[in-house]
C-alpha positions as MATLAB code, in Angstrom:
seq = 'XXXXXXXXXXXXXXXXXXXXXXXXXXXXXXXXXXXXXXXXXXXXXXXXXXXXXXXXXXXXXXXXXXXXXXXXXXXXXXXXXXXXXXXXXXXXXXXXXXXXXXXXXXXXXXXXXXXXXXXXXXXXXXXXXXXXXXXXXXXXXXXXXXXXXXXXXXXXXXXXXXXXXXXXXXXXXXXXXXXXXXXXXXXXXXXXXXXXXXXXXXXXXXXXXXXX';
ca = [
      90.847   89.380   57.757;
      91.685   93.173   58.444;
      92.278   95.456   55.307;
      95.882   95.595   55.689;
      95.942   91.791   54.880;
      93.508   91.850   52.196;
      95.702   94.932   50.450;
      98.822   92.238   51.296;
      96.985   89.123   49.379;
      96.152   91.724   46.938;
      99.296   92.390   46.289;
     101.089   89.224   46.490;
      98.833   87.775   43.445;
      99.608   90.653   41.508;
     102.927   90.052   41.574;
     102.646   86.345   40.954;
     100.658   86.897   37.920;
     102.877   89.385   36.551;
     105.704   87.168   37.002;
     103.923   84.451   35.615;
     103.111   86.489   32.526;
     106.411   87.796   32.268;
     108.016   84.160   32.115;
     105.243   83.477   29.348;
     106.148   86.386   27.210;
     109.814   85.149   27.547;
     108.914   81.880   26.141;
     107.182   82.648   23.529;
     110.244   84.680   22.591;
     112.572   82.154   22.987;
     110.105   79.479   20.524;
     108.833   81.798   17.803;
     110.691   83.305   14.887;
     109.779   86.036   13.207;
     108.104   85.219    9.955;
     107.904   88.991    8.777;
     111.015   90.306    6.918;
     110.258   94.291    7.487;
     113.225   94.940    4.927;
     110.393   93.807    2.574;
     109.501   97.036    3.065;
     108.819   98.918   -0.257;
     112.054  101.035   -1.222;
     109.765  103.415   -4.103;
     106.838  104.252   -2.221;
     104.673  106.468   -4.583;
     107.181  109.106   -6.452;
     109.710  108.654   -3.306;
     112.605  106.841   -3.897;
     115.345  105.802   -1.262;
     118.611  104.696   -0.550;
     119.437  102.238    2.847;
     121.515  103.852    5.968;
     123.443  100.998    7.592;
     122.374  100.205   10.502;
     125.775   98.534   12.936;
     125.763   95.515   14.952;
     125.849   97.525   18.255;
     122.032   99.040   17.132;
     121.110   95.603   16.352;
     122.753   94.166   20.145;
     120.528   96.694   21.306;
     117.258   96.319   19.520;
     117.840   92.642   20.405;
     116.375   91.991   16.750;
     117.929   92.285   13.061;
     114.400   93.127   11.870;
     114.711   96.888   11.666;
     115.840   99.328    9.077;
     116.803  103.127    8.230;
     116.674  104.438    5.183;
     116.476  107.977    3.378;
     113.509  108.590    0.796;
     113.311  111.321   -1.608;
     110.957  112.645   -4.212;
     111.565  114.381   -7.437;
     110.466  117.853   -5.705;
     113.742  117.426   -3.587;
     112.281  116.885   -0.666;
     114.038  114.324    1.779;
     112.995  112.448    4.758;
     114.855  109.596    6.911;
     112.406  106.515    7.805;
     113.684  104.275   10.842;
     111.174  101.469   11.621;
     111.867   98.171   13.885;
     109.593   95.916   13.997;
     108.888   92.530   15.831;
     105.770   89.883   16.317;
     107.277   87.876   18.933;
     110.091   89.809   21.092;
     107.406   92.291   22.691;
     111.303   94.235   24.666;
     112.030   95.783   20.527;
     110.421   99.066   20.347;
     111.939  101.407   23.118;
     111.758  105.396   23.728;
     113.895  106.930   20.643;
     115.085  109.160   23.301;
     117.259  106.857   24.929;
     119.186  105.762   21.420;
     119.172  109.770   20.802;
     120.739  110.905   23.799;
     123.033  107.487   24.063;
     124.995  109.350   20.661;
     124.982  112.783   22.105;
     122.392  113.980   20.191;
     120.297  117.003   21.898;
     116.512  116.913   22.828;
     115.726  120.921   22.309;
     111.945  120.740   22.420;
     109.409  117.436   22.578;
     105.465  117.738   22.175;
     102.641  116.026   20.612;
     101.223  116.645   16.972;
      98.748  114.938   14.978;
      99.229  114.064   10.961;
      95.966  113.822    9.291;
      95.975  110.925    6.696;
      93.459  110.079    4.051;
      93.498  106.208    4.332;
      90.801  105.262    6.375;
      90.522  109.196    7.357;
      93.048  108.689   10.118;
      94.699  110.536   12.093;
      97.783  109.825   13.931;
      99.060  110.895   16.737;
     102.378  111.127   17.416;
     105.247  112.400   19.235;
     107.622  115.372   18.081;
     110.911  116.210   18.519;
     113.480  119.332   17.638;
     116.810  117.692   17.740;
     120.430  118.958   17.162;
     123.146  117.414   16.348;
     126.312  120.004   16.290;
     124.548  122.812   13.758;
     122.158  120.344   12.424;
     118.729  120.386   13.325;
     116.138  117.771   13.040;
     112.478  117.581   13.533;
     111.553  113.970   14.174;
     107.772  112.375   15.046;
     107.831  109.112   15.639;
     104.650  106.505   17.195;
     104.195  103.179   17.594;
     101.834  100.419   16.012;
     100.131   97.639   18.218;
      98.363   95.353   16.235;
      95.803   97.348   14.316;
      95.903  100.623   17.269;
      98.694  103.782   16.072;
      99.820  105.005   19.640;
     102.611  108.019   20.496;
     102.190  106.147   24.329;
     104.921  103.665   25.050;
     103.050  102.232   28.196;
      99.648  101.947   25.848;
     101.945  100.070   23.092;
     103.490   97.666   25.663;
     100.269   96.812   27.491;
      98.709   96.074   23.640;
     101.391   93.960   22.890;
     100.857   92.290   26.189;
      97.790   91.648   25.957;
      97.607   90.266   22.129;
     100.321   88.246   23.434;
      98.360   86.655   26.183;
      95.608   86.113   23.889;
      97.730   84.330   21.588;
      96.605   86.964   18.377;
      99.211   86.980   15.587;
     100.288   90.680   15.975;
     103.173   92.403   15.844;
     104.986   95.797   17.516;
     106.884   98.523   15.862;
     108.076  101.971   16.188;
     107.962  103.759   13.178;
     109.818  107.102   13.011;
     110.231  110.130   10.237;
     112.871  112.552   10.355;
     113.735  115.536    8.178;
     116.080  117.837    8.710;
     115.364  121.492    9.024;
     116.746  124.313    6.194;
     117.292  127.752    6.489;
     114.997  127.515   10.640;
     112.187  126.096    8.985;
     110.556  123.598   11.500;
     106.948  123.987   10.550;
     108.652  123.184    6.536;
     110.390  119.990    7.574;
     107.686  119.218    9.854;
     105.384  119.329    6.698;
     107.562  117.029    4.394;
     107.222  114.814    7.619;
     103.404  114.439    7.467;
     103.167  114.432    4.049;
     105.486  111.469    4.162;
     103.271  109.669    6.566;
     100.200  110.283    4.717;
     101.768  108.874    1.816;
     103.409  105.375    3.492;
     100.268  104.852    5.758;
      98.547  102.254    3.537;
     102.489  100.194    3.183;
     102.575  100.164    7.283;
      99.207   98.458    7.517;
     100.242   95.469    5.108;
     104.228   95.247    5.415;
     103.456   95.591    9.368;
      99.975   93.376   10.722;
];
């Protein structure tokens, strides 16, 4: 057998088993339901307080889950941030690129790097994407990851091949993306970017337990 044929066989069973695996993922998400109401989701998380932002039937279509919410928190120092999670442990197609919904409402990408936000549960530190958005003559800075399991990840391929693989090995984990917005006064970024993390290191602990 020449090495054209071997890369061909190669190939070929690649393809089967990735078919394969993608009919088992669809099965399991026809059979399960999701046994994990994320709207559990603590709505005082320390001295923040928050109100719920309506989510419409057309986000939900597209999430292809009900299991998500957005909601604004604020603390007595005035500070306000907006905290959009979705969340899923058995449809593994839920968490998608922010991006897509951002530009899909005409919302503008200025600027999009990486940043870390140092917590002090467990000492982590999470890495995460950023984003300067603008809507009309409001500006945004938004980071946003995602959670696999027990793993924090800004990478969308690294989430999708965790959930694939818990899913293969039958674990009982879940997927979400988990994003934190604040808006940003007066051309303050690195201010809004700080109410951000300091947001984050505050909810940490709540997205460990109200999202295994």
């Amino acid at each position: 057998m020449n090495n054209g044929d071997k890369s061909f066989l190669i190939m070929g069973s690649l393809l089967v088993l990735a078919g394969a695996f993608s009919i088992y993922l669809y099965s399991k998400d026809i059979k399960q339901a999701e046994t994990i109401n994320i709207k559990s989701f603590p709505r005082t998380v320390a001295d923040w307080s928050s109100q719920d932002i309506p989510l419409s039937k057309d986000d939900f279509i597209l999430l292809e889950t009900d299991n998500a919410f957005f909601r604004k928190y604020k603390n007595p120092e005035g500070q306000t941030v907006y905290l959009y999670i979705v969340y899923s442990r058995t449809n593994h197609k839920t968490t998608h690129l922010p991006e897509i919904c951002y530009r899909g409402n005409g919302v503008l990408i200025i600027e999009k790097s990486r940043d870390s936000i140092p917590v002090s549960y467990k000492r982590l530190t999470i890495d995460a994407n950023r984003l300067l958005l603008q809507s009309g003559e409001l500006y945004q800075i938004s980071f946003y990851w995602f959670k696999a399991g027990e793993v924090f990840t800004p990478n969308y391929l690294k989430e999708q091949l965790l959930v694939a693989y818990n899913a293969l090995f039958d674990k009982d984990k879940g997927s979400a993306l988990i994003r934190i917005s604040a808006d940003v006064i007066d051309h303050d970024k690195d201010k809004a970017a700080r109410e951000v993390k300091g947001f984050a290191n505050v909810i940490t602990p709540q997205l460990f337990k109200y999202l295994p």
